[in-house]
N, C-alpha and C positions, 0 to 999 in steps of 0.2 A: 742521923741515920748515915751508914757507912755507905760508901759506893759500891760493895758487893752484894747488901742488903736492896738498895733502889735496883740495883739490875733484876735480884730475883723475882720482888715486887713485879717488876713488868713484864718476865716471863710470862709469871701467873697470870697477871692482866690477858696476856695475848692471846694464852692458851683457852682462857674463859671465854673470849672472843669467838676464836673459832669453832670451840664445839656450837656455838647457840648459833652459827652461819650455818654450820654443817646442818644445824637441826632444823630449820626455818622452812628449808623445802619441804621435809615433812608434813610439816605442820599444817604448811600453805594447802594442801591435798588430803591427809586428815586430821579430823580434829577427835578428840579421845573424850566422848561424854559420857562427863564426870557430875554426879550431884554430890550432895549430904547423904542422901539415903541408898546412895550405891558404895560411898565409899567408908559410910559410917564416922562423917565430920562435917562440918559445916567451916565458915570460911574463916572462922576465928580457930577453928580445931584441926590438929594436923599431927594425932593422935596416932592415926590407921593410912597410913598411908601403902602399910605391905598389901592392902586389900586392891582387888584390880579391877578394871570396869567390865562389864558386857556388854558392851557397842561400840557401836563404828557411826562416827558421822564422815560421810560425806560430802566433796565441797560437790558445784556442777563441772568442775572442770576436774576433777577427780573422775568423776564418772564419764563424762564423756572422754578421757583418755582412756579409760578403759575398756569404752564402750559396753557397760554395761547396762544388759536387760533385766528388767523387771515385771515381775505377771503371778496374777492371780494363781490360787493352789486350786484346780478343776476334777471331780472325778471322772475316769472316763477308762472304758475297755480298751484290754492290750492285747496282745498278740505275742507271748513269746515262741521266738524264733531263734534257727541257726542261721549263722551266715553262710551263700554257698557263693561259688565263684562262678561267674557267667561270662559269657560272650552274645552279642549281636550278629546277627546272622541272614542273609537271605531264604528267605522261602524258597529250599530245591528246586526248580524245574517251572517257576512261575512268580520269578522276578525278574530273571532276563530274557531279555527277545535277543535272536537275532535276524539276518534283513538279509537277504541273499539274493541275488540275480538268477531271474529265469531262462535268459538269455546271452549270446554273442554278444558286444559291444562295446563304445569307447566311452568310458567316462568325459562329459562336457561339462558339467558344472554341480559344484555343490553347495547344497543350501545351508549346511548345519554347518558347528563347528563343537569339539570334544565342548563335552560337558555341559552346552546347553538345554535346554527342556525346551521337547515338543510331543506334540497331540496327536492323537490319533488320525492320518488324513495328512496330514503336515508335509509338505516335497522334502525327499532327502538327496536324491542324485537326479541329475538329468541326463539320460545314455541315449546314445545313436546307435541304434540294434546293427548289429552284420550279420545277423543270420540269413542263413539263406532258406533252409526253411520257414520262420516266420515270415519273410517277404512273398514265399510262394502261397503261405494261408493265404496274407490280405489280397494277393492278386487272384486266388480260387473264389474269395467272398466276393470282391467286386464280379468276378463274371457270373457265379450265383443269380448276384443279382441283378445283374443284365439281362441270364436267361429267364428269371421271373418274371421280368417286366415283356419280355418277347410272348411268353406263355399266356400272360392273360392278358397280353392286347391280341393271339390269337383265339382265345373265347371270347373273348368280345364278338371278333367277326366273327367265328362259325356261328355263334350262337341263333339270331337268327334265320341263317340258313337253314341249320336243321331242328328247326321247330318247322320250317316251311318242307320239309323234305328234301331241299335240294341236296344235302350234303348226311352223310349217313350219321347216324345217331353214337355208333363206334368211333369213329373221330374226335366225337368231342370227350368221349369216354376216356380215349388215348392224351388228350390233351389235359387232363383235367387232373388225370396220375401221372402224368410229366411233370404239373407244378407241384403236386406237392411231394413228388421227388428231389426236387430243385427246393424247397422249402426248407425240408428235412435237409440236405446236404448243408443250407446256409445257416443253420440249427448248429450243426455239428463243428464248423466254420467258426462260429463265434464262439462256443465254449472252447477251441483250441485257441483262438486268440488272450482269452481270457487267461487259459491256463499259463498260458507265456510271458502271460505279465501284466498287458495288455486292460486297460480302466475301460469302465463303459463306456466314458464322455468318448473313449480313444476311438473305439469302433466305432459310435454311431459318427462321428467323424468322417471314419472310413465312408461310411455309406452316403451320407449325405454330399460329402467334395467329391466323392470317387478319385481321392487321394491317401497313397499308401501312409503310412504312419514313416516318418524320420526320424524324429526323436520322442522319446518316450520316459516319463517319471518316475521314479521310486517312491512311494509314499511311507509312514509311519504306518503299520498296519493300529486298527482299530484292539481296545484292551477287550476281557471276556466281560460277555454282559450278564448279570443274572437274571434277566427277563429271557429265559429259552427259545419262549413260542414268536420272540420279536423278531421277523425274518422279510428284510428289504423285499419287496418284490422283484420278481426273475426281470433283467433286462433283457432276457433275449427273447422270452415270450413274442413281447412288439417292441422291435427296435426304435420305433416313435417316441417311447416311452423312457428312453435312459436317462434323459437328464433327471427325471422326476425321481428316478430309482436310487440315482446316485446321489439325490438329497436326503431320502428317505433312512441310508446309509448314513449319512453326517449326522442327522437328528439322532437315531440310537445312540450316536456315539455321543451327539451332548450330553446326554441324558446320565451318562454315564462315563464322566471323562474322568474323574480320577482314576476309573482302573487301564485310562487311554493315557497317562501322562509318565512320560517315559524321561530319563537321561542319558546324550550319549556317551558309555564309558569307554567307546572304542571306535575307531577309524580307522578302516584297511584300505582303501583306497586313496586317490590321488587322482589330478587332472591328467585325461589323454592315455590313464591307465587300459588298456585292453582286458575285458573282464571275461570267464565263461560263465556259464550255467549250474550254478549250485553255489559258486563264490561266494563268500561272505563278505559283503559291504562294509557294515558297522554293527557292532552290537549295543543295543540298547538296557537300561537297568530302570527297573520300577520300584519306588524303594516306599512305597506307601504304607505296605503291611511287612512287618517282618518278625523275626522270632528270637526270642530270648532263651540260648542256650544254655542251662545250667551243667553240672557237673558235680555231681556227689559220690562222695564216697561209698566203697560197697556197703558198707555199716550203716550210711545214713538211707538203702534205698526203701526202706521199710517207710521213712518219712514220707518220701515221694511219692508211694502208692499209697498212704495214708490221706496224704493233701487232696491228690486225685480223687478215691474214692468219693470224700467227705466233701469236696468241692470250697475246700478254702481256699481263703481268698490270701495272694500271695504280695510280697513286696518287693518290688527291683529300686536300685539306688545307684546312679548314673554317678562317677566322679568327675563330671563335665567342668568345673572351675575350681577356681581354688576356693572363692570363698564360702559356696556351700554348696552340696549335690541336687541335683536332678531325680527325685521322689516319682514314681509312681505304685498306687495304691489299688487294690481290689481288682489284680490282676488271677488266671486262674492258669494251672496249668493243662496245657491239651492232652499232651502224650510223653510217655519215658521211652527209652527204645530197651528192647527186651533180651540187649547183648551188653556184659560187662566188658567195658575195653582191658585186654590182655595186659597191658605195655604200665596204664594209670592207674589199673582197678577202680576206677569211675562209670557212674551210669550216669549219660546224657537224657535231659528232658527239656522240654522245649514250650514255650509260655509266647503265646500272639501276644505282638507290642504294635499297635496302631500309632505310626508314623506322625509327626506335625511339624508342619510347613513354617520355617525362619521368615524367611525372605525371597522374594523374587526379584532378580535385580536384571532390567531389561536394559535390553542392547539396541544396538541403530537396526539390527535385520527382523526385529520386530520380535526374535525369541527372546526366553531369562534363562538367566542363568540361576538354576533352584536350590537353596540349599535347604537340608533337614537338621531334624534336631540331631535327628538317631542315625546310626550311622553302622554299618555293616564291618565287623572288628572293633567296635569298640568294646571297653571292658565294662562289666557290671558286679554288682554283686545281689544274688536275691536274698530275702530273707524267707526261711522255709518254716512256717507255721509246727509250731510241738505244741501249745497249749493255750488255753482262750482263758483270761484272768476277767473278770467283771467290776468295775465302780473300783479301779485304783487309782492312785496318786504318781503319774509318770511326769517326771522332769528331765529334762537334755541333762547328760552325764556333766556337762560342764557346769550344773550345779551344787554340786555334790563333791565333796573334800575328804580322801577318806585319810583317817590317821589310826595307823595297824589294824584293827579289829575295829572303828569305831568309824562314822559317817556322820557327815555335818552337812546343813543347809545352812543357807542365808536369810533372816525373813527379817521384815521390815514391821518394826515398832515404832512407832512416832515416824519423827527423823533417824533414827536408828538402826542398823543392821546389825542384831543380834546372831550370833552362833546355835546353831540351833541339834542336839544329835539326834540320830532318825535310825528308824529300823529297816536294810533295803531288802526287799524280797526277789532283787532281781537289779545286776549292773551290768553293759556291754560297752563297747566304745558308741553310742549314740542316746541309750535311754538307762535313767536310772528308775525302777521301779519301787517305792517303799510303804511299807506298812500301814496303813491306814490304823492306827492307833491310838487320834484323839492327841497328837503330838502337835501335827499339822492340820487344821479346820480349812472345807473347802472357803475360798474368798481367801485366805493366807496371800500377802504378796511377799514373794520371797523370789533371790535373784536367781536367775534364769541363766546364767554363764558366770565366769570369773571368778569361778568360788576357792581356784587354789589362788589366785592372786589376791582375793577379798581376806583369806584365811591368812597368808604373809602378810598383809599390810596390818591387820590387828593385831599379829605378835609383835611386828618390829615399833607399834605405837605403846603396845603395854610396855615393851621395854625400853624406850625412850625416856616415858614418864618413869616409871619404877629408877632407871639411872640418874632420871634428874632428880630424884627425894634423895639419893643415897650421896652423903658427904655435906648436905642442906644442915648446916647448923642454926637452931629458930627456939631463941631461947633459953640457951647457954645448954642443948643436944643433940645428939644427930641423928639422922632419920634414913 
């Protein structure tokens, strides 16, 4: 053999080499099952080799780089819908509070800081009033009640005198409408204190030290209770009785503390600030219930008063992560507003989305800091109910391959992943709906994602094998 002969020789060698390296990963990932009776030869015949298989085996690490799922074929009721586009939103006029000062005074200390969560009751500032009216109430209350106590230690004494005659019967008449003119005044006294700002414990303070108030609390006011007729008893009735009233106070509010649980979104003040009367301190936000804003086109508003009317039940889909959304189901919607916007040509309608609680991650001052799931500005999309389908065959779009006019599934035969073509009555980017035809039998396990990557790997495996027959001389022919 000549020396340009051995060189070509080993071309060949090299090149045979690397296609079967090239091919080996393949292989290692799938394997292409082949019988007699699929490919019409057995292992001495190698006749029909143009014939191709119908399966796919998978290795486990084939599959698990793919992360493919696998699941049962189930029938079950659909829902098709449009897509609309939505937003998250506060409830107008009854997600946020805000916290104002009813008086003069200098900021001393604060309890909160932005963005943590507190309760109904909860201290938010501590102020040293300068008013000069309020100082002139509590010093009117206290002499009130000085002159009350002068008044009926004076019925005490007349009192038996004029039952003896000594002292006339109009005297004590005059005494008797002196106190409870003096009553009434310290009546009128504590609802002014009250109005100013002023806690029950604060008064009955007043009364008991017969010391003015210096500094005084801003609380969290308490959320609306749906119990109407639940109503603390009056403190000023009998000032004896305030501490008990202002317990009585805290328990409605247990009872009822989610609609007390507040966020601060906002801080207007600062230490040593000088405040007036009507100032807004901080503003608070309650984000427990809130509202799923849609926005449909004028064309689709006949949808939305249709959903309404009929009271279906609708679907929102939160794009909260990457790897899958945020689903809620058998939502309804309340109300559409009854003006189309000039600018969009969109009618907004609005769907209650009941709030849930992440995390509370608490801090040394004994508040948390709260975070939700849902979130005011965030994006949605709803799906708006057009038709109610019964006992179909709905799979994730991601299992389903379409090539031009023709749809394929994946189902499992043996070890096997057959190609399977299907009739769809219904495709979106999330659900593919298809025929119930007697194609697909409930119990079918058939793969549940990966179907364009499942549909590439058994072309590139039939054409692997089909290349390796062609140039195969077995025999003294080629195949």
């Amino acid at each position: 053999m000549t020396k340009s002969r051995l060189i070509a020789a080993a071309v060949v060698i090299a090149l045979g080499v690397g296609v079967a390296v090239w091919r080996e990963p393949l292989q290692n990932y799938f394997t292409h099952a082949t019988t007699g009776a699929e490919t019409g030869h057995d292992a001495d015949d190698h006749h029909s080799h143009g014939e191709r298989s119908k399966g796919l085996v998978l290795t486990d690490a084939a599959r698990s780089s793919l992360g493919l799922e696998l699941g049962p074929v189930v029938l079950q009721d659909y829902w098709r819908s449009v897509p609309i586009p939505a937003e998250v939103m506060e409830e107008p006029g009854h997600c946020e509070q805000g916290v104002s000062s009813t008086v003069h005074g200098i900021v001393l200390k604060i309890h909160a800081f932005h963005g943590q969560t507190v309760r109904g009751g909860d201290p938010l500032f501590d102020i040293r009033p300068t008013s000069e009216l309020l100082a002139t109430t509590q010093t009117g209350l206290l002499k009130s009640e000085q002159d009350i106590e002068l008044a009926q230690a004076d019925l005490k004494r007349i009192g038996p005198a004029t039952e003896a005659g000594a002292i006339a019967a109009t005297r004590r008449i005059e005494k008797e409408y002196e106190l409870k003119r003096l009553e009434t005044q310290r009546l009128l006294q504590m609802q002014e204190l009250l109005v100013r700002g002023l806690s029950s414990d604060q008064i009955a303070d007043i009364v008991r030290t017969k010391t003015l108030v210096r500094e005084m609390t801003i609380r969290v006011p308490f959320g609306p209770s749906p119990e109407k007729n639940t109503t603390p008893k009056d403190p000023i009735a009998d000032h004896g009785e305030l501490d008990s009233a202002a317990h009585a106070v805290i328990s409605a509010a247990e009872q009822h503390e989610h609609g007390s649980v507040y966020s601060i979104e906002q801080m207007s003040v600062h230490l040593g600030k000088l405040i007036q009367p009507g100032e807004e301190l901080c503003r608070l936000a309650r984000h427990s219930q809130l509202l799923i804003a849609g926005r449909a086109f004028e064309r689709e508003s006949f949808l939305v008063t249709r959903a309404i009317e009929r009271n279906w039940p609708v679907k929102a889909i939160f794009e909260v992560t990457d790897e899958s959304p945020v689903i809620r189901e058998g939502l309804s919607i309340l109300y559409a507003d009854n003006v189309v916007e000039s600018d969009s040509r969109t009618l907004r309608f609005y769907i209650p989305l009941a709030n849930e609680l992440v995390r509370d991650q608490p801090v040394s001052n004994g508040l948390a800091y709260r975070s939700w799931r849902f979130k005011p500005g965030q994006r949605a999309r709803v799906l708006l109910p057009v038709e109610f389908e019964s006992q179909q065959i709905v799979l994730p779009s991601e299992a389903v391959v379409k090539e031009g006019v023709e749809a394929f599934v994946f189902r499992m035969n043996g070890k096997r992943l057959e190609r399977i073509a299907v009739r769809l009555r219904h495709l979106d980017p999330r659900d593919a709906v298809i025929k119930n035809d007697g194609i697909l039998q409930p119990g079918d396990i058939v793969a549940r994602n990966q179907a364009y990557q499942l549909d590439l790997a058994m072309k590139n495996s039939r054409e692997g094998i089909a290349d390796s027959h062609e140039g195969h001389d077995h025999a003294g022919h080629s195949h």
